[in-house]
Structures are given as C-alpha cells and as structure tokens.
C-alpha positions, 0 to 999 in steps of 0.5 A: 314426620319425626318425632321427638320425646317431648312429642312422645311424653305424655301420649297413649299409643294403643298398640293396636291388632288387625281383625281378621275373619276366620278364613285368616284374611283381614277383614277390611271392612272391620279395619277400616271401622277399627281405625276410624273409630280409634281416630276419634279417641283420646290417643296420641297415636297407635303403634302398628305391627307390633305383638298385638299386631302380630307385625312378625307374621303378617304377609307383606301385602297385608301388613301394608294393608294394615299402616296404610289404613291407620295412616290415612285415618290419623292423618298428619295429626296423630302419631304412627308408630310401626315395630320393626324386626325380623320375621319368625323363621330368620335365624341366622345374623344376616337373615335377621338384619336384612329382615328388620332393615326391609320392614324399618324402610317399608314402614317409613316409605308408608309414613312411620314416625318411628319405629318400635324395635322388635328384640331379635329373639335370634340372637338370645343363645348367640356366644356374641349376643350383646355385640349382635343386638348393638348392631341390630339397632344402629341399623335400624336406625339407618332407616331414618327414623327415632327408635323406640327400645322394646323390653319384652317378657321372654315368653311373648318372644323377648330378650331379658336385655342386661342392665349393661347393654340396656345403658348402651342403646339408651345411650343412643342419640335415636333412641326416644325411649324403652317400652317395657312389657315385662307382664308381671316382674314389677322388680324388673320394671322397677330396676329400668325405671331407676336406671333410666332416672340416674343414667339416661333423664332425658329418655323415656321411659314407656310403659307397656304394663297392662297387668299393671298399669296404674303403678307404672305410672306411679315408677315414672312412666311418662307414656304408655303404649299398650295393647290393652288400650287397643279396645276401652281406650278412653279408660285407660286415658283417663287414668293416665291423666289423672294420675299426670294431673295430681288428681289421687281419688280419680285415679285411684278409682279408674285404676280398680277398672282398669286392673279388672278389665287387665285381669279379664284380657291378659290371663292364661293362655296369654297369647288369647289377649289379642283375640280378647281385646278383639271382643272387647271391641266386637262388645263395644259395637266397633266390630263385627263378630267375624272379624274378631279372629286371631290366627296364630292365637290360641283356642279360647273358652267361648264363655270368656266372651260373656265374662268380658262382657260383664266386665266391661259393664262393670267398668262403665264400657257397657250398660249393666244389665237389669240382673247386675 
C-alpha cells in the first residue's frame, strides 16, 4: 500500500537495527524474534535501512533479508517504512542517482509504504549542490511511493539542508513530511518546526530527536521515528500519547525515563547507540547476546552493558534489583 500524512500522524516508527553475530552475518534467529517481538508493540510501523539500520552498508541480499522479515511480521496492518540512498563508496552524481534509485525500486518491489530519503552526503561540497539534492529527490519519487525528508546531523552522514531548499522539497506533492534528527541543536529543530508551520501546514513534521524527545513534541511534532524506540518501545509510546492526550503530569513524568534512558544510549561515541539499543533488547530478553553486534560501530566499554541495565530498571524496563 501507500500511505498518506494523516496515515502517518500520530504513529511511532521505531527506526529499527538488524542483530548481527560477531562473525558480522545477521543473525536470523534473533531477527526473526526481533520483528515479532516488535509486532506486538504499541508502533504504527518500523522503518527499516535507515542509519540505525546501517541501510547504506548492508549487503544486498542481507538487506532483502532485513524488510522482508519485518514485512511478513507487520503484515498489511502496520506501516513499512524503508530509507532509500546511495551506498557509502558512490561519489559522483550518476553513481548517487543510480545507487538511491535501485535501492527506492528494491524497497517497494519488497512491500515499502514509503521511503525515507537518505541525504546524499556526495553532494555536500558540489558547486551546484541545491540543484543535485532537488534532482535526487524527484527521482526518488519515480519509484512510486511518498517521501519522507530526512534532516540528519552532519556528523551521522547528513546535510545541514538551507532553509530555501528545505521550502522547496517540502513543496513537493510526495513528500508526507521531514524527520529531523538534529541530536542536539534544539535551535535548528526549532527553526523547521516554524517554517514547516507558516509554509507548508499540511506537512509533517517528524521528530527523530531521541536526546530530546519529549520537547519535540511540545515544538509540533506530530510523529516520531526513532532509533531509541527500536528497544523500551511502549515507553516511548506512552509518552507520545500522553502528551497528544493533554494529560501534563503523565507526560512529565514518562519524560524524566525517557531523557534518562536517551542519556544512557546516545553519548560519545554515538555511533555506539546502534549497539546500546541492541543491549537494551539483549536486557529486555527479546535477543540473545551474540546477536547484539554492530559491524561498522565503534568499541564500547563492557560496563555500558550493566549501567543500561540499571537504567532500565529504573525506568520500569527491568525489575530493580534488592540492592536498588
């Protein structure tokens, strides 16, 4: 199916990771749990080969693997989100272009609503960088399916997107939205969210701040798609409608577990938040140690393990233990 923004209104979409063992091959079994676990949660859908996702990386076969596996576990119910862009080691505009467009067609020939768009981090020093993103995303739409902006914090392989072109794609009649995952300038976050409000009403607009979560949602966000839902997830749900339900003392206490449970999964060295939000679920029960690897993630301190662990006993996650 497609989707629509009022279809999109209102939902969590964990932005959810693939469990891989430590020879870096998925692990299947602890995919397959992983997806049917997530089923069963208060989500609207996932998004799939996303950042969390490590979508630009994934082998082909792999990452077939990976929406496959959470198609047939949503099944026609539930939203399918897939990221769409161009692989890593593409540098020039027609490796870019042809990249993105043959993962958009291979995403919906698998059953994608719609596609998240990846920025084409290629383009950032190109003299005629505006024109080359414009054109990136009319192609994508030729895949048939709505699109989802995606305003990503440099550092994680983003584009700092002017306010000009943002204007322009939001102009666009297939784009539902923009999830902005800016990690930690609430300014820039704040910025879009007027912009989207005085130019472009009827657009989404996402949030994908996990660092700041609950006042995202206090700028106007109307949905969130996250990578800190992909473990906790009915947490972060119930923030999420508490605040749309007008109920102020709920939310502000689900907030103060959710900043600490952001505070214990995205710190330095970031690119460790896909392997935390991994333990999360290794601590939840959903997967099995060995499956909790990230290939292209940094080295982390074993004892992050046992701090997650505290937090999310405290949270409510996990029972606390006699010595709490």
């Amino acid at each position: 199916m497609s989707i629509s923004t009022e279809q999109l209104a209102g939902r969590l979409i964990p932005a959810v990771p693939v469990p891989f063992g430590s020879d870096g091959l998925v692990h299947a079994p602890a995919l397959e749990r992983y997806a049917a676990w997530m089923a069963s949660q208060p989500i609207g859908g996932v998004a799939v080969w996303a950042h969390t996702g490590r979508g630009l990386h994934l082998r082909a076969a792999d990452a077939d693997r990976v929406l496959g596996t959470w198609r047939r576990a949503l099944g026609g119910a539930g939203i399918l989100i897939a990221a769409a862009g161009a692989r890593t080691e593409c540098r020039t505009p027609a490796e870019v272009f042809h990249s993105a467009m043959a993962m958009a067609r291979r995403a919906v020939d698998l059953g994608a609503d719609a596609l998240l768009v990846h920025p084409p981090a290629a383009f950032r020093a190109q003299a005629d960088r505006d024109h080359l993103i414009l054109d990136y995303h009319a192609r994508l739409a030729e895949a048939g399916r709505p699109l989802v902006l995606f305003y990503l914090y440099e550092a994680a392989g983003g584009i700092a997107y002017p306010s000009e072109l943002l204007s322009a794609l939001l102009e666009r009649p297939e784009v539902l939205g923009v999830k902005v995952a800016t990690l930690d300038s609430v300014m820039t976050f704040q910025d879009i969210a007027r912009r989207i409000t005085a130019a472009a009403p009827g657009k989404l607009l996402i949030t994908g701040e996990d660092r700041f979560l609950g006042y995202s949602l206090m700028c106007g966000a109307r949905a969130a798609l996250i990578g800190m839902a992909a473990a906790c997830t009915g947490l972060q749900a119930q923030l999420l409608h508490s605040y749309w339900q007008g109920d102020g003392q709920r939310f502000l206490a689900l907030n103060a577990a959710v900043d600490d449970l952001a505070q214990h999964t995205f710190l330095a060295p970031m690119e460790g938040y896909i392997r935390r939000m991994l333990w999360c679920l290794v601590h939840q029960g959903v997967i099995p140690d060995d499956a909790a690897h990230d290939p292209w993630g940094p080295p982390l301190d074993p004892a992050e393990f046992d701090r997650l662990g505290a937090c999310l006993a405290r949270v409510g996650i996990l029972p606390r233990s006699s010595n709490d």
